[in-house]
C-alpha positions in Angstrom: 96.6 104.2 113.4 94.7 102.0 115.7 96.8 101.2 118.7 95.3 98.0 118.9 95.9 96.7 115.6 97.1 93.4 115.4 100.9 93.6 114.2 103.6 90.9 113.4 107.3 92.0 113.8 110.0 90.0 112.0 113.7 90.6 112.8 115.1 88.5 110.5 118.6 87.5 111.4 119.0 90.3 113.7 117.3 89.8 116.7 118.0 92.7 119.1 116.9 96.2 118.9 118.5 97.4 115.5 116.3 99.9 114.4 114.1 102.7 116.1 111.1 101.3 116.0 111.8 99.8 119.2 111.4 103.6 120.6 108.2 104.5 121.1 107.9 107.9 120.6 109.7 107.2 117.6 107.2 104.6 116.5 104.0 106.5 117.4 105.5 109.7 115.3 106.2 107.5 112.3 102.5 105.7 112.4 101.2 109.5 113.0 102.5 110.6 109.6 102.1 107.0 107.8 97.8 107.3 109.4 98.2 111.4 107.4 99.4 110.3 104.3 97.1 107.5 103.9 94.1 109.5 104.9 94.9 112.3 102.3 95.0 109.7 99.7 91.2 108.1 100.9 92.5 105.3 103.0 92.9 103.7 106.2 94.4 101.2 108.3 92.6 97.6 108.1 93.1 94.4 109.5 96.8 93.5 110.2 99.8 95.1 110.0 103.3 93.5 109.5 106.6 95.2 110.2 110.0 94.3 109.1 113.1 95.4 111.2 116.4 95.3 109.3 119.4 97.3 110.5 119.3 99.3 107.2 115.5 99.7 107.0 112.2 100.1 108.8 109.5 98.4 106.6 105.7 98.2 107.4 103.3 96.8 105.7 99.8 98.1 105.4 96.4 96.5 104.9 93.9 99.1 103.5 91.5 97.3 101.5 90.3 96.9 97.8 93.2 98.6 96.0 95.8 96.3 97.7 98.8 96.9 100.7 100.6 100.2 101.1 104.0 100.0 102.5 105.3 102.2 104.9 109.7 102.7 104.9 112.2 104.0 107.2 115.5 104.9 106.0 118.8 105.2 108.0 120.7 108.4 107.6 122.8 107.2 105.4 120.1 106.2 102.9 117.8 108.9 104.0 118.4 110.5 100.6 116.0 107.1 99.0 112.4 108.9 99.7 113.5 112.2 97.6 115.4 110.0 94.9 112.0 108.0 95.0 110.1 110.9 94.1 112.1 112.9 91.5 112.4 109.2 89.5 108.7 109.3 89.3 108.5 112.3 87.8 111.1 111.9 85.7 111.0 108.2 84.2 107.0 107.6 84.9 106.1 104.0 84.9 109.6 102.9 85.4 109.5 103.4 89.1 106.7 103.0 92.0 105.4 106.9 92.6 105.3 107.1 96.0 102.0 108.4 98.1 104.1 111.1 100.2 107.5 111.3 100.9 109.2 113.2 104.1 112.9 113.7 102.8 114.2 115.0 105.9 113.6 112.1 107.7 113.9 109.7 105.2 110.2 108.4 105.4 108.0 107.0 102.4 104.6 105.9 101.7 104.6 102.7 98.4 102.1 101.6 96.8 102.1 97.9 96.0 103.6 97.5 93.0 102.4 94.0 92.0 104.1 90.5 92.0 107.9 90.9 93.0 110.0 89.7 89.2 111.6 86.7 91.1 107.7 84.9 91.9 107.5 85.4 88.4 110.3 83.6 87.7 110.0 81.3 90.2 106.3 80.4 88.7 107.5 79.8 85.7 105.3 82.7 84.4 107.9 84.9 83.2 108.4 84.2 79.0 111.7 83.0 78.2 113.2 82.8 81.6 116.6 84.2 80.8 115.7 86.5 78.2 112.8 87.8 81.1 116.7 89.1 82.6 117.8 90.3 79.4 114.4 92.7 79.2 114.5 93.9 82.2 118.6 94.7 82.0 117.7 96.6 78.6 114.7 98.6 80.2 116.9 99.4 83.1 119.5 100.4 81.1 117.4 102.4 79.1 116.4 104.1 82.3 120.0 104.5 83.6 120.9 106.3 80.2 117.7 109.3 80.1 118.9 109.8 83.5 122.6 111.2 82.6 121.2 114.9 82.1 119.8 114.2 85.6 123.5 113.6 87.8 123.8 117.1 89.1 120.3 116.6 90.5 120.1 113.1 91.7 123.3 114.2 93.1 121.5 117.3 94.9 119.6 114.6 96.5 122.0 113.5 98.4 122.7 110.3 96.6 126.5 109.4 97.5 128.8 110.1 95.1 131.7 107.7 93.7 133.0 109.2 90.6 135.1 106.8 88.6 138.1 108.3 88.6 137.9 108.8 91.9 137.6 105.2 93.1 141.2 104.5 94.2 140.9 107.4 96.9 137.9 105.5 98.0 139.6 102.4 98.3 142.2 103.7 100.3 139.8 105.0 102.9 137.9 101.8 102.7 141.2 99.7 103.4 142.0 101.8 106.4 138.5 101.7 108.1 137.8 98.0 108.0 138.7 95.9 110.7 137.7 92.2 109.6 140.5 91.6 106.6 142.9 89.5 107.4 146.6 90.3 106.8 146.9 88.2 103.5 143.8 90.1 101.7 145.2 93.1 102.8 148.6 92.7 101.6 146.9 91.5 98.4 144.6 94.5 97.8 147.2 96.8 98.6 149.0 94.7 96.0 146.0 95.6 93.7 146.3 98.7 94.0 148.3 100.5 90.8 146.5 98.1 88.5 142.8 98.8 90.5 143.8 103.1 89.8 144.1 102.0 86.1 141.0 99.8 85.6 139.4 103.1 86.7 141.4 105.9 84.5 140.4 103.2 81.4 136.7 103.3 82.8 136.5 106.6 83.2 138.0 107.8 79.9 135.5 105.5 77.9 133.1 108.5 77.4 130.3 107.0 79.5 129.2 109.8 82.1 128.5 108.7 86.1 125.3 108.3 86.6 123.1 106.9 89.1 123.4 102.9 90.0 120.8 100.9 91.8 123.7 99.0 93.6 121.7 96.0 94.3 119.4 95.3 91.6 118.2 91.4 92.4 114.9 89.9 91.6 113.3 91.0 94.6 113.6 94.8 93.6 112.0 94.7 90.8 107.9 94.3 90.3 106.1 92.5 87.3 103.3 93.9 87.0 102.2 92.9 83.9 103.9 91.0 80.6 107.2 92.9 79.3 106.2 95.4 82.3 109.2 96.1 84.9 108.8 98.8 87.8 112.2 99.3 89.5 112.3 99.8 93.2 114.3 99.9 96.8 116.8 102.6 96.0 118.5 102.7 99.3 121.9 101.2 98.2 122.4 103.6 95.3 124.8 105.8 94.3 126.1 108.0 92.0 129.0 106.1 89.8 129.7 104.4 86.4 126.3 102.9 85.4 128.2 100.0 84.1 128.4 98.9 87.4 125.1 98.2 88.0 125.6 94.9 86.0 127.3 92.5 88.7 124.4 92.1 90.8 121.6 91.1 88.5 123.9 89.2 86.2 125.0 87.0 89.3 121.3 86.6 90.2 120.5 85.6 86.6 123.6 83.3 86.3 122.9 81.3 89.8 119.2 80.9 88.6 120.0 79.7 84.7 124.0 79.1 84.8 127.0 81.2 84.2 126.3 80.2 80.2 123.7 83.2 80.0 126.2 85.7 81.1 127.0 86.9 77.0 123.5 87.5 76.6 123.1 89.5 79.8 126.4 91.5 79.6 125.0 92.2 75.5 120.9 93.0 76.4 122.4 95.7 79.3 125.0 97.6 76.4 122.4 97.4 73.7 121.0 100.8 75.2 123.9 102.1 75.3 125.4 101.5 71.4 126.0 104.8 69.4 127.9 107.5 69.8 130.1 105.7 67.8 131.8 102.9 70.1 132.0 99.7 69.5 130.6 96.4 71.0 134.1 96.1 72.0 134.7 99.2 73.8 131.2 98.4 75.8 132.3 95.1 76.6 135.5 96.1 77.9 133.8 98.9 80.0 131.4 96.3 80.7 134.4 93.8 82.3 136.3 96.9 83.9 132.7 98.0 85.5 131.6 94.7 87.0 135.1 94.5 89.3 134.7 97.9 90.4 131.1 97.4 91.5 132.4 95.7 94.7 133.0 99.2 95.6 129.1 100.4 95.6 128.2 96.9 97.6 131.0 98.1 100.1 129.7 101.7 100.6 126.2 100.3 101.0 126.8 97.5 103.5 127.6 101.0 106.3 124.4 102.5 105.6 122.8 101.1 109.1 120.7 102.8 111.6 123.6 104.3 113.8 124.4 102.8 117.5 123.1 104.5 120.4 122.5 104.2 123.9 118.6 103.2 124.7 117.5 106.3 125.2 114.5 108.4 127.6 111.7 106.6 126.3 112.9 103.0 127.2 114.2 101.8 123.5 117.6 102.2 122.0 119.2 101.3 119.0 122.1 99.1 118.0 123.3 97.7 114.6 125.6 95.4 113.2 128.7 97.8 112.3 128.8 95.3 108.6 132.6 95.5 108.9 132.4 91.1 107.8 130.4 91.7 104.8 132.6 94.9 103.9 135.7 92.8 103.9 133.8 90.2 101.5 133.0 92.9 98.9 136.4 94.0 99.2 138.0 90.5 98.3 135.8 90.6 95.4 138.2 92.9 93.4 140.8 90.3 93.7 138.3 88.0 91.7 138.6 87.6 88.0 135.2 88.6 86.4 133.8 85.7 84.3 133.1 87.8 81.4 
C-alpha cells in the first residue's frame, strides 16, 4: 500500500485505542498482506482509503477502481474462526455468500469483494418489492441455506465456530450468570428463578428432531447484500455459532417488525419454517420450536457481545489495545429470557 494514501478512520462510539490497528507494526503487516492479495487478483490501491475501528472488528475499505471497493477485515480471536467459515460457505452454498479474495485463517484476516447495495438501502429506497414480504424472501433463502448446511456441523464446527448445543444451554447459562458483573440483584434472582423452566424450553427444543446447525447470530439488514431482484448474498459471520438454527429468527424478525410493525411477525415466523416442513412435523411443532428458539437466542447475542479484541498494555511499538469488556450489553441479552416472545 502507499504510505501516503489518504485514509479516514472512524471509531464510532469508541473513541480510544480498541483495536490493533493503532500498533504499527501491526498495521503495516496487515496492509502488507491486504497490498498481496489484491495484487494476485490484478488490483491495486486507488484513491482513498477508509477504516473502521470497532472493538470486535478491524474494517478497511479499499478503492481499486472499475470493478468497485474491496474490503479488507480483522477479526478478534474470538471470531478469528469468520475468514475460514467465510470460505468453506463459498464453496459450499455458491452465490449465497460473498467468496472472499484470500483468507488468512490463522489470523483471522479476509479480503471481500463488494457485494452490492446493503438489503436495508433497499428497503429504505423503497426499491425492495413488497417490503415485508422482501423479509419473508430473504428468511426463506436463509433458511434454505441454514438447512443444506446440517450435513456440514462437524465441519463448520472444525472451523472453530463456537459451539452451543441445545441441550447444553443451561450449563451455559450458569457460567454466563457467574461471569457477568452488571446484573443487578433482582434480574439475578429472577433468572436464577428461570432456571428449571429455561433447562426445559431446551430438552423440548432439542428433542424436536431439528439438528444444531450453524446460526448467523445477528442477521439485520445491514448483513445482507441485494444485489439484484429476489437476489440475497449473506455476509459478516463473526457472531455465529454453532446452535439450534431456529434461533437465528429473533434478530431479523425484530428488524423487520420495528421497520413494518409487530403485525408481520406470522408471516416472518411462517416464510423462515417453510424450508424446514417435511419430515413429517407439523406447522405446529415448527411454530412451537419456532417460540422455544427465539427466547433462547438471547444466548448467542450474549456469547457474541465477549468476542472483542482482548485488553493489553500498549505495547514496544508505541500502540496498545483496550476494549470495552461488554459486560452492560451481556446483562441486557440476558434479561431478554425473562421476556415473553410475541409469537
Amino acid at each position: 500500500m502507499q504510505p501516503d494514501a489518504r485514509e479516514t478512520v472512524d471509531r464510532g462510539d469508541f473513541p480510544g485505542p480498541v483495536t490493533p490497528w493503532d500498533r504499527p507494526g501491526w498495521r503495516a503487516e496487515a496492509l502488507d498482506w491486504a497490498a498481496d492479495a489484491l495484487a494476485a487478483h490484478g488490483l491495486g490501491e486507488h484513491g482513498p482509503r477508509e477504516v473502521r475501528l470497532r472493538p470486535w472488528s478491524v474494517l478497511v475499505r479499499f478503492s481499486v477502481g472499475g470493478g468497485g471497493p474491496v474490503w479488507f477485515k480483522a477479526n478478534p480471536p474470538a471470531s478469528a474462526f469468520e475468514a475460514g467459515l467465510t470460505r468453506a460457505l463459498a464453496d459450499w452454498s455458491p452465490g449465497s455468500t460473498l467468496r472472499p479474495l484470500a483468507v488468512d485463517p490463522a489470523r483471522g484476516w479476509a479480503l471481500l469483494p463488494d457485494g452490492g447495495p446493503l438489503f436495508g438501502t433497499v428497503l429504505d429506497d423503497d426499491r425492495a418489492d413488497g417490503g415485508p414480504r422482501a423479509w419473508e424472501a430473504v428468511l426463506g433463502r436463509y433458511a434454505a441455506l441454514q438447512r443444506s448446511l446440517l450435513p456440514r456441523t462437524p465441519e463448520i464446527e472444525a472451523l472453530g465456530v463456537p459451539g452451543a448445543p441445545t441441550a447444553a444451554l443451561p450449563g451455559i447459562l450458569d457460567r454466563m450468570l457467574g461471569e457477568n458483573t452488571a446484573l443487578d440483584d433482582t434480574d439475578r434472582r429472577a433468572l436464577h428463578a428461570l432456571r428449571p423452566r429455561f433447562a426445559g424450553w431446551c430438552a423440548e427444543l432439542a428433542a424436536a428432531g431439528i439438528g444444531d446447525t450453524l446460526d448467523h447470530s445477528d442477521l439485520h439488514e445491514a448483513q445482507v447484500f441485494a444485489p439484484g431482484p429476489g437476489r440475497f448474498t449473506f455476509f459478516d459471520w463473526g457472531d455465529a455459532s454453532v446452535t439450534h438454527p431456529f434461533c437465528s429468527l429473533l434478530v431479523p424478525a425484530r428488524a423487520a417488525a420495528r421497520r413494518y410493525g409487530p403485525e408481520v411477525l406470522p408471516r416472518l415466523r411462517d416464510a423462515y419454517l417453510e424450508p424446514w416442513t417435511g419430515d413429517g412435523r407439523t406447522p405446529g411443532e415448527l411454530r412451537r420450536a419456532a417460540r422455544l428458539a427465539w427466547r433462547l437466542a438471547a444466548i448467542g447475542r450474549v456469547s457474541a457481545w465477549g468476542r472483542f479484541f482482548p485488553v493489553a498494555a500498549p505495547d514496544a511499538d508505541g500502540g496498545g489495545e483496550t476494549g470495552d469488556a461488554g459486560d452492560a450489553d451481556r446483562a441486557r441479552w440476558l434479561r431478554e429470557l425473562l421476556t415473553r416472545p410475541p409469537l
